[in-house]
VEXBAVO-856300 format. One line per 10 residues: for each residue x, y, z of C-alpha. Coordinates in Angstrom, 1 decimal, decimal comma. Layout:
% VEXBAVO-856300
X:Y:Z | ...;
This chain:
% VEXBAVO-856300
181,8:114,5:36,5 | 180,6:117,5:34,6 | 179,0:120,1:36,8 | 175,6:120,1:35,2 | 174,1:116,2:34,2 | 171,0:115,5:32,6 | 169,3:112,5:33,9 | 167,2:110,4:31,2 | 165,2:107,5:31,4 | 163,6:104,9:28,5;
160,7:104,9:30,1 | 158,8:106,0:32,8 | 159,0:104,1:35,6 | 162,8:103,0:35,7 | 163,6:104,5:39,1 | 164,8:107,9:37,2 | 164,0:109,7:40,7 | 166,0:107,3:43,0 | 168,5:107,2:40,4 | 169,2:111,0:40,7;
168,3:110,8:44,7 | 171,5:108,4:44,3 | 173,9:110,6:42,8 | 173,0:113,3:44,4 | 173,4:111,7:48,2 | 176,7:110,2:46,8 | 177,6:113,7:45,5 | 176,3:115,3:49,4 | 178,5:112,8:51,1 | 181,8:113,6:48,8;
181,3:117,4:50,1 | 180,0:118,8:47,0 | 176,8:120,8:46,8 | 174,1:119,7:45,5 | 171,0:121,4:42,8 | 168,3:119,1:41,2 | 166,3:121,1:38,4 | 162,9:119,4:37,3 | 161,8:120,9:34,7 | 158,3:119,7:34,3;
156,0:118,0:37,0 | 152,9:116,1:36,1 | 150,8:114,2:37,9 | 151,2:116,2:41,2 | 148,6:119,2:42,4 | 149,3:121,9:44,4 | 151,0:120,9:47,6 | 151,8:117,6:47,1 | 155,5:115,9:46,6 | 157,1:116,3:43,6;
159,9:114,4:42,4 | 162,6:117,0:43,2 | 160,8:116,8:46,7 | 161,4:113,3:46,8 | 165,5:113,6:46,0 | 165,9:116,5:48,4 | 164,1:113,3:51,4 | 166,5:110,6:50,3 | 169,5:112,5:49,4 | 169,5:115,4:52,2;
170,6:119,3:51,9 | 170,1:119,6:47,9 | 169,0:122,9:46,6 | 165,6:121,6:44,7 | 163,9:123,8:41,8 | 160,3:122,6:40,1 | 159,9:124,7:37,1 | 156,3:123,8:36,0 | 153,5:121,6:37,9 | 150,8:120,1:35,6;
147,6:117,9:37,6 | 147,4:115,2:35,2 | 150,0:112,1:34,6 | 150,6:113,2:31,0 | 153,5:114,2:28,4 | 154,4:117,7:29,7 | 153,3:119,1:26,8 | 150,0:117,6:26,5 | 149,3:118,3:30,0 | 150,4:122,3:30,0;
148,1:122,3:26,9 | 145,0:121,0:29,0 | 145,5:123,2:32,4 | 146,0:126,2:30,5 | 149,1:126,8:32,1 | 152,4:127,6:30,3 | 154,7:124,9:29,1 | 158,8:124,7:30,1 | 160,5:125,5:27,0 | 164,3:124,1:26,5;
166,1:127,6:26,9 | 164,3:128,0:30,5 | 165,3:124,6:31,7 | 168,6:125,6:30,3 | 168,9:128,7:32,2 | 167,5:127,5:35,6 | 170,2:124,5:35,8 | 173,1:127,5:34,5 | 172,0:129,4:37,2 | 172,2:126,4:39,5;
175,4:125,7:38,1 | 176,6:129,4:39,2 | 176,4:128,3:43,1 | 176,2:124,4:43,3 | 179,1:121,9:42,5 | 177,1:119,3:40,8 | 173,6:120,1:39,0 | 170,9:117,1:38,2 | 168,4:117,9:36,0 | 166,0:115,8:36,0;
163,4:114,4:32,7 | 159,7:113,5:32,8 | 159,5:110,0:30,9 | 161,9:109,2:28,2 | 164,5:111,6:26,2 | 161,7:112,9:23,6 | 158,8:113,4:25,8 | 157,6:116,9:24,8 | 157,8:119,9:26,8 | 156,0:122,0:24,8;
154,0:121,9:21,2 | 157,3:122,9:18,8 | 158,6:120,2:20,4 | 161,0:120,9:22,7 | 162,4:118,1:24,5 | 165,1:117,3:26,9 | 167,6:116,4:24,7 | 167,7:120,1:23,4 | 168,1:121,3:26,9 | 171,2:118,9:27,1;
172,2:120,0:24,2 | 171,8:123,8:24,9 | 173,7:123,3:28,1 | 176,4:121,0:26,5 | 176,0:118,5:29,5 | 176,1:114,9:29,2 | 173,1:112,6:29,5 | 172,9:109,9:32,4 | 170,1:107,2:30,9 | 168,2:105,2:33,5;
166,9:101,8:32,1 | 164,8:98,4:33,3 | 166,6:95,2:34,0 | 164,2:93,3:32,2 | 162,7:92,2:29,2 | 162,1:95,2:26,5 | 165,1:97,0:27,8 | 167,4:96,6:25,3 | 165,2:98,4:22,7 | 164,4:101,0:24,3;
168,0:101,6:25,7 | 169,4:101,4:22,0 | 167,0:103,8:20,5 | 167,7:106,3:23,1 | 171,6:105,9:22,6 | 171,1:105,8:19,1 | 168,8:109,3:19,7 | 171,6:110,9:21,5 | 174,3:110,0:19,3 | 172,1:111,4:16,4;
172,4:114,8:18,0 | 175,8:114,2:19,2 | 175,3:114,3:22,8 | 177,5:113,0:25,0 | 176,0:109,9:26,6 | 178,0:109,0:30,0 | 176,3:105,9:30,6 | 173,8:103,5:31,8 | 172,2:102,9:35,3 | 169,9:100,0:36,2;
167,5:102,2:38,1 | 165,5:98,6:39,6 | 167,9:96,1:40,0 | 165,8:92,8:41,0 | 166,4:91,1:44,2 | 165,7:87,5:42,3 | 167,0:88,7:38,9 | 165,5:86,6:36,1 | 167,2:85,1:33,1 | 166,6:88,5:30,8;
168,1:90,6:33,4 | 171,1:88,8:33,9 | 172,0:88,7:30,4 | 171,3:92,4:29,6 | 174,0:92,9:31,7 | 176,6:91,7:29,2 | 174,3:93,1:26,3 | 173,4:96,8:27,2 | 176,7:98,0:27,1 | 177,1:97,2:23,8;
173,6:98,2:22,6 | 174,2:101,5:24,4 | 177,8:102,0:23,5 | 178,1:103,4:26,6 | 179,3:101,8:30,0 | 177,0:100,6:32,9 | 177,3:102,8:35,7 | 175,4:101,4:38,0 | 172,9:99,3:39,2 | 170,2:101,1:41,9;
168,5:97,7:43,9 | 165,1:97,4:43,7 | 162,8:99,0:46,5 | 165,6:101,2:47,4 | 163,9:104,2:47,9 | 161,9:102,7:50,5 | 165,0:102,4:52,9 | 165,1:104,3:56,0 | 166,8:108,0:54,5 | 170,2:107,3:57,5;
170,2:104,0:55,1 | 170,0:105,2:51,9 | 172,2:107,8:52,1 | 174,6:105,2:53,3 | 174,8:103,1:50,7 | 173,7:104,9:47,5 | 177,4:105,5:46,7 | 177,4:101,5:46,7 | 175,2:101,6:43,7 | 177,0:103,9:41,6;
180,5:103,8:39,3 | 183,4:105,8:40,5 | 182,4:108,4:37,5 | 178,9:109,1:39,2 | 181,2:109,5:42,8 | 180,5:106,1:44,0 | 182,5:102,6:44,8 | 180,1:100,4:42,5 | 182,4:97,6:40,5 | 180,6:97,0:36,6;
183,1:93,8:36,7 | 182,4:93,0:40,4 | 178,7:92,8:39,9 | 178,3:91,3:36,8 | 181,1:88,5:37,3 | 178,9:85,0:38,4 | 175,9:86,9:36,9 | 176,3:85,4:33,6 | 173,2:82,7:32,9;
């Protein structure tokens, strides 16, 4: 695994944070040190958790860096505009995670929402971090229904820019899986062009931390420093 990834999601709310809390305590329990970089927090005042906050409890001794911190639950960019507070541009999330890089093994950096959610009002996103830092680009998807879209347009996206997309995690895998999840698991692979990595069960990041860190490297492929089988898991999954 590179020593900086960039962790991506299609969406908000595909378990991008437990995702990363996986790799990371998978990373922590192979002996290799840890930084997560999030570039932009919204939806989080003063004093409360962040998301980096929230890797460094379920994944242990990380080194965790919040560049910006924006009150309301928008696009980074919009939000920054309405505090009055300054946005992230690419170049500094690019040189926070080099200067994590310079003392960590393994650097996660974090997105807010999908690959082209705005950072500022050029429009700097994510993917020009990535691409400033020449790191590949871990993208997080739903098991369900809509997933497929969103996954391809997002591959499609980082092949466009000619980014280096290592794969695909299910960031919720269900505990009853329906019929749509069980067959994207033959069909994102191909819609990504990318292999699945992994597949992070649903309400994980509720587990006792002892338990998580446990078994998070049960989730994960052997390229994001885990034991999880693609063929394994899928095999009897087919409808």
């Amino acid at each position: 695994m590179s020593s900086v990834l960039v962790i991506t999601g299609t969406g908000t709310e595909v378990g991008k944070t437990v995702t990363t809390a996986a790799v990371a305590a998978a990373a922590l329990a192979a002996g290799r040190s840890v930084g997560v970089l999030k570039p932009a927090q919204t939806g989080v005042l003063p004093g409360e958790r962040g998301d980096a906050d929230e890797v460094a409890r379920l994944a242990g001794a990380v080194t965790s860096v919040e560049l910006a911190r924006y009150p309301e639950p928008l696009a980074p960019a919009t939000a920054a505009r309405r505090s009055g507070l300054a946005p992230v541009r690419p170049v500094e999330v690019a040189e926070a995670a080099g200067k994590l890089a310079a003392g960590h093994d393994l650097v996660l950096v974090e997105g807010a929402g999908g690959l082209l959610v705005r950072f500022d009002d050029e429009g700097g996103t994510l993917a020009d971090a990535a691409r400033l830092l020449d790191a590949p680009v871990l993208v997080v998807a739903s098991a369900g229904l809509g997933t497929l879209n969103t996954t391809e347009l997002t591959a499609r996206e980082l092949r466009a820019r000619r980014l280096d997309l290592l794969g695909v995690v299910l960031g919720s895998w269900p505990n009853d899986p329906d019929l749509a999840s069980r067959c994207n698991l033959a069909d994102l692979p191909v819609v990504a062009g990318a292999p699945l990595l992994g597949a992070v069960p649903e309400g994980s990041g509720r587990l006792p931390v002892a338990d998580f860190r446990a078994t998070a490297g049960s989730w994960l492929a052997t390229r994001l420093g885990g034991t999880w089988d693609a063929e394994a898991f899928t095999g009897g999954r087919a409808p």
